[in-house]
C-alpha positions as CSV (number, residue, x, y, z in Angstrom):
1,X,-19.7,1.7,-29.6
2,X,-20.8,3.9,-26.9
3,X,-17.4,2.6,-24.5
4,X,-15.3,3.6,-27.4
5,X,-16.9,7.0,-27.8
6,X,-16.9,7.1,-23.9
7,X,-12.9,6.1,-23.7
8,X,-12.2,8.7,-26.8
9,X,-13.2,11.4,-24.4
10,X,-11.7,10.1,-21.2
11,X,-8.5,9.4,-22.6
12,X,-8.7,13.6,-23.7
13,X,-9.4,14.6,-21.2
14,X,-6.9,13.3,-19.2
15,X,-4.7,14.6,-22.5
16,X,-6.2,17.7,-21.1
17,X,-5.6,17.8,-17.7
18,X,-2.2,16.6,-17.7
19,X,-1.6,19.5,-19.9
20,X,-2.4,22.0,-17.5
21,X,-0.8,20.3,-14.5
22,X,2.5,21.5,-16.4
23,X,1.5,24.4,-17.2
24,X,0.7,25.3,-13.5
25,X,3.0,23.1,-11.5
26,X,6.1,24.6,-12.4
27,X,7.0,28.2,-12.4
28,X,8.8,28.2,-15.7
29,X,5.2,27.0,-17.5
30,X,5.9,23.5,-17.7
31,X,9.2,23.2,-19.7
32,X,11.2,20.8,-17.7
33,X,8.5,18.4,-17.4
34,X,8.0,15.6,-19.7
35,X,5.1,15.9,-21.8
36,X,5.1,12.0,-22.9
37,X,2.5,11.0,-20.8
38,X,0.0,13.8,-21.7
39,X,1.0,13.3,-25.6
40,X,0.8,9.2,-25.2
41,X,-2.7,9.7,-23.6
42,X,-3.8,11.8,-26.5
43,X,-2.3,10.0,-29.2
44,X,-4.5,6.7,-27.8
45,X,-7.3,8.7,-27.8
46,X,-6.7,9.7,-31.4
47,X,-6.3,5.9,-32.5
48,X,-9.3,5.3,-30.5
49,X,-11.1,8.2,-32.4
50,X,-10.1,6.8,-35.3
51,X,-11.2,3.3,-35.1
52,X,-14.8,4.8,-34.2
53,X,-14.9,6.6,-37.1
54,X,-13.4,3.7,-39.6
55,X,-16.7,1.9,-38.0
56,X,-18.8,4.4,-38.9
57,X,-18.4,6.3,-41.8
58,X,-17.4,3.3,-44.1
59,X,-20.9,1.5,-45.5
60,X,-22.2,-0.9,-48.2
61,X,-23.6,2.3,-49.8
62,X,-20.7,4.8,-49.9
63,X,-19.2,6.9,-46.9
64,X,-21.7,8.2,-44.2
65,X,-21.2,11.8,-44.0
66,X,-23.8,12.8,-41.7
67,X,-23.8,15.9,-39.2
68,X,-22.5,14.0,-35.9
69,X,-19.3,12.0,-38.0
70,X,-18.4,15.3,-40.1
71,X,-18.2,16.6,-36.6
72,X,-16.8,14.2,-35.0
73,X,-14.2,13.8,-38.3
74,X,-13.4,17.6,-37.6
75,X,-12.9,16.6,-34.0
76,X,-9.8,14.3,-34.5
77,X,-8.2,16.6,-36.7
78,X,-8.4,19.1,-33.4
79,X,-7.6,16.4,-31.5
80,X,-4.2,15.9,-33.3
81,X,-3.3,19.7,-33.3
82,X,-3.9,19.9,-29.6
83,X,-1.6,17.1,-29.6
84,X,1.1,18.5,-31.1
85,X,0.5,21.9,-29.8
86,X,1.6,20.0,-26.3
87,X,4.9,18.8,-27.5
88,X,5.7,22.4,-27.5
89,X,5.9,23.6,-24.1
90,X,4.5,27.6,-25.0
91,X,1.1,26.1,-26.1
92,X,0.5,23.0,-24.3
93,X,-2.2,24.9,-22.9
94,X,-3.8,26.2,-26.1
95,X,-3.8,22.2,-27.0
96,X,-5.6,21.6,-23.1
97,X,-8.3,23.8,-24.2
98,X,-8.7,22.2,-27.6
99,X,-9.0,18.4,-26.5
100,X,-12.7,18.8,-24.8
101,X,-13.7,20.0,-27.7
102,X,-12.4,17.5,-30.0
103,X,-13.7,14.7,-26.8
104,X,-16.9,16.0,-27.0
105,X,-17.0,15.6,-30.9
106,X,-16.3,12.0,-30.7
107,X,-18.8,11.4,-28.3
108,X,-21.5,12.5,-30.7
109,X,-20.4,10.0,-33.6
110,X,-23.2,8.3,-35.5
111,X,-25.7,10.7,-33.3
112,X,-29.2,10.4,-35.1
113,X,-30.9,8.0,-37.4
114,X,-30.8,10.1,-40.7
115,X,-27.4,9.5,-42.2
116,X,-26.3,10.8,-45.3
117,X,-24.7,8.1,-47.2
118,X,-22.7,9.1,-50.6
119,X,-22.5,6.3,-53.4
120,X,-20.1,6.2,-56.3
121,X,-18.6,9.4,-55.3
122,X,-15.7,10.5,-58.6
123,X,-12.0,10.7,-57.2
124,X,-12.4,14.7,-57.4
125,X,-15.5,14.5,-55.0
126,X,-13.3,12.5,-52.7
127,X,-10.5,15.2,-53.0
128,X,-13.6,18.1,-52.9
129,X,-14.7,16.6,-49.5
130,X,-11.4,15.9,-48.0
131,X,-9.9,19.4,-48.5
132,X,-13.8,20.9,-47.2
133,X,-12.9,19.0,-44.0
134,X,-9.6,20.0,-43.5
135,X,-10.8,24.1,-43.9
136,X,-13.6,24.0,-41.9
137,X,-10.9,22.2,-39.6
138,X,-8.8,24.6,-39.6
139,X,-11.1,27.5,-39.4
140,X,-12.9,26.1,-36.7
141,X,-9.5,25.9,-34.4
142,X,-9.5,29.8,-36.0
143,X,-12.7,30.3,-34.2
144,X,-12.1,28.7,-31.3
145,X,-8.8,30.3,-30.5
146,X,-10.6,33.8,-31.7
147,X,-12.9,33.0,-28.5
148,X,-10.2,31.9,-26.2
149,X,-8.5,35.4,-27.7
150,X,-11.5,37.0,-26.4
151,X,-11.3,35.5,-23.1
152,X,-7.7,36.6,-22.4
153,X,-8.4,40.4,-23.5
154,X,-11.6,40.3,-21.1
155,X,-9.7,38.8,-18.4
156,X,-6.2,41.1,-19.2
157,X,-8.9,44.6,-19.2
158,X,-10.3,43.4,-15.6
159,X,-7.5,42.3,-13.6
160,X,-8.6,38.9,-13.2
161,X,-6.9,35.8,-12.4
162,X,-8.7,32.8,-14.3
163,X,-7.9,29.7,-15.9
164,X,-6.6,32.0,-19.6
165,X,-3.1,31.6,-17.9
166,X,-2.4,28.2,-18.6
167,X,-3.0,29.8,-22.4
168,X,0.0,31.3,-24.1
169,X,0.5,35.0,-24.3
170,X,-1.8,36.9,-25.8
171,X,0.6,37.9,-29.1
172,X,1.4,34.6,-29.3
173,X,-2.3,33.2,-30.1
174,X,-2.9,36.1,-31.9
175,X,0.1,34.9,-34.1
176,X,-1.4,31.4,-34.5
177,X,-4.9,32.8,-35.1
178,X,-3.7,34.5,-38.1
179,X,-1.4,31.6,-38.9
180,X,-4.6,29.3,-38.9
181,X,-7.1,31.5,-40.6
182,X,-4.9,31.9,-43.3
183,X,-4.4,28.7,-44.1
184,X,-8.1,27.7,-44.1
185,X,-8.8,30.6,-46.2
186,X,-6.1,28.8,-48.9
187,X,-8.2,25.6,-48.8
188,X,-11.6,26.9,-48.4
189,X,-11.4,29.0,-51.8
190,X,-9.3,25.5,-53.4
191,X,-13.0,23.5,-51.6
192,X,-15.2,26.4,-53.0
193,X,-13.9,26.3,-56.8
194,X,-13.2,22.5,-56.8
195,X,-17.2,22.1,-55.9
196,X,-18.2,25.0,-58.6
197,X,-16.0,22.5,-60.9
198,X,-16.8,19.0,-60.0
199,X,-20.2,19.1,-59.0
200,X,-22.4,18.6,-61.8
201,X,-25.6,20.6,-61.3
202,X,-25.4,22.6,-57.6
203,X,-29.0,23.5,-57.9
204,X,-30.4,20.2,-58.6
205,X,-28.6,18.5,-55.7
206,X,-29.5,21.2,-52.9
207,X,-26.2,22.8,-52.2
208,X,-26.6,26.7,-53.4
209,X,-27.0,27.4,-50.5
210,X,-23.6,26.3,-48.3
211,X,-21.8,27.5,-52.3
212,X,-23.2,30.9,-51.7
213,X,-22.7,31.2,-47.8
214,X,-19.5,29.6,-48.1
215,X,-18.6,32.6,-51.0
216,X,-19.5,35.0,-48.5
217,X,-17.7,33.5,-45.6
218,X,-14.5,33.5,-48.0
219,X,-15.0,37.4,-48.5
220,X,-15.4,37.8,-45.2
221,X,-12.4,36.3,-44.0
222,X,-10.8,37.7,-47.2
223,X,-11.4,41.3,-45.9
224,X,-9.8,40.1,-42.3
225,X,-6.6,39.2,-43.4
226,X,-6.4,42.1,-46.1
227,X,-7.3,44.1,-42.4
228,X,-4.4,42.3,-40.9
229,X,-2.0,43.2,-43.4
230,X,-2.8,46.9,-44.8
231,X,-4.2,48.6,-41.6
232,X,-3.0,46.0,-38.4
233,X,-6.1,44.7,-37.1
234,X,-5.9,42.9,-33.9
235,X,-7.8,42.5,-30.6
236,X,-11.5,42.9,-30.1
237,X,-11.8,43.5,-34.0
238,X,-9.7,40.2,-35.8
239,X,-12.1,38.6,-33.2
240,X,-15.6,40.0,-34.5
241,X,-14.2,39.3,-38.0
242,X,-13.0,35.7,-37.5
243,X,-16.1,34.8,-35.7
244,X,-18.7,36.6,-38.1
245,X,-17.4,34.6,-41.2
246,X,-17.2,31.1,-38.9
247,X,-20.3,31.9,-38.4
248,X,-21.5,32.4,-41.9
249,X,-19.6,28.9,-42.9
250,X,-21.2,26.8,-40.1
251,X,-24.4,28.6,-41.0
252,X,-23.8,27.2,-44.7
253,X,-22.5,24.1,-44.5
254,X,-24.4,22.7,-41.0
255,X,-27.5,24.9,-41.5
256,X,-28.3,24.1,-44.7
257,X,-27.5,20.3,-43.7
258,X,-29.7,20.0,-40.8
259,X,-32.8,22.0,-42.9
260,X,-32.0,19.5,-45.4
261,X,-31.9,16.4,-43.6
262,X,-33.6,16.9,-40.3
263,X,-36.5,19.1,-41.4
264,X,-37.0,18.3,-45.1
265,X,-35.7,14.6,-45.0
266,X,-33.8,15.1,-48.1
267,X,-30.4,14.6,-48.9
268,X,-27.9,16.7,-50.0
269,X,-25.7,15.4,-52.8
């Protein structure tokens, strides 16, 4: 398991790399080079990523949805938007910078002896969990492109050359923050109601705490996008926002989880 975790990573980060060799070798950013072998190297890694995780999560008694395979589950999803954010030559570097992130996910697959193992779970659970995935997903590709956002201002205010220009212009991830954010703020408030609905006593099985951090994540990106749209925000201030409610959501879904199942060895659904 550990080569397969191991070739997951190398096989992004050669994704990666080749990524950025096209966005620096030519002086048009990359566009009359083939991206094929860049895109075939991360499309084995994402079969490769998947295989791990149809090893892992699958068990006698239900799906094992600890920390490290949520992670690493959120990882292959970033993985597959970094891949196809390189078939289009303005942000094959945005997909470079995205690949690590998703390698380093995979590598930390079935991580720790405490799994969390879910029996019998309803079809709506199922549907509950997948679209939780895919918004935290997508919000954390928000949050990460909100840093890398960060990183270009900084380097734009000083002058500085630095490895933000494989990235694409500044308005440009700006455009696909927003893009992003607002689409996991669609499926995070469909994950928030569907668990309100389908769970049948939030108190007894631990999780008020991610339903009411999750709530105020929700608001807080809420009030971002309202921002956006009535007054313009941009710049230094989408990024405070978008990071402030990530925070809050990885604070109530991960936090909780690892008080939980680390520290009070109990589970949570």
């Amino acid at each position: 398991m550990s080569v397969l975790r191991f070739s997951v990573l190398g096989l992004y980060l050669l994704a990666a790399w080749l990524l950025v060799a096209m966005r620096t070798g030519d002086a048009d950013g990359g566009h009359r080079r083939s991206a094929a072998p860049a895109v075939l190297s991360g499309l084995a890694g994402l079969v490769l990523h998947t295989i791990l995780l149809v090893r892992l999560i699958p068990t006698d008694t239900g799906p094992d949805l600890s920390i490290a395979n949520v992670l690493s589950l959120i990882g292959l999803q970033i993985a597959a938007v970094a891949v196809i954010a390189g078939l289009m030559p303005r942000f094959r570097g945005l997909g470079a910078t995205l690949l690590p992130v998703a390698g380093v996910a995979a590598l930390i697959s079935g991580v720790g002896e405490l799994t969390a193992a879910v029996d019998g779970l309803s079809w709506e659970m199922k549907a509950h969990i997948a679209i939780s995935v895919v918004a935290y997903t997508l919000l954390s590709v928000g949050a990460l492109i909100a840093v890398l956002v960060w990183l270009q201002d900084r380097a734009l205010r000083r002058h500085a050359t630095t490895w933000v220009e494989v990235l694409p212009p500044l308005e440009a991830m700006e455009q696909v923050l927003f893009m992003t954010i607002h689409a996991g703020v669609v499926l995070l408030t469909l994950s928030v109601f569907s668990g309100l609905i389908f769970v049948d006593n939030v108190f007894a099985q631990h999780l008020v705490h991610k339903t009411v951090l999750s709530i105020i994540a929700l608001v807080v990106f809420g009030v971002l996008l309202i921002g956006r749209w009535r007054m313009g925000w941009r710049g230094r201030r989408a990024i405070h926002w978008t990071l402030t409610g990530y925070a809050v959501l990885a604070l109530g879904y991960f936090g909780s989880r690892i008080v939980l199942e680390v520290l009070l060895q109990r589970q949570w659904g």
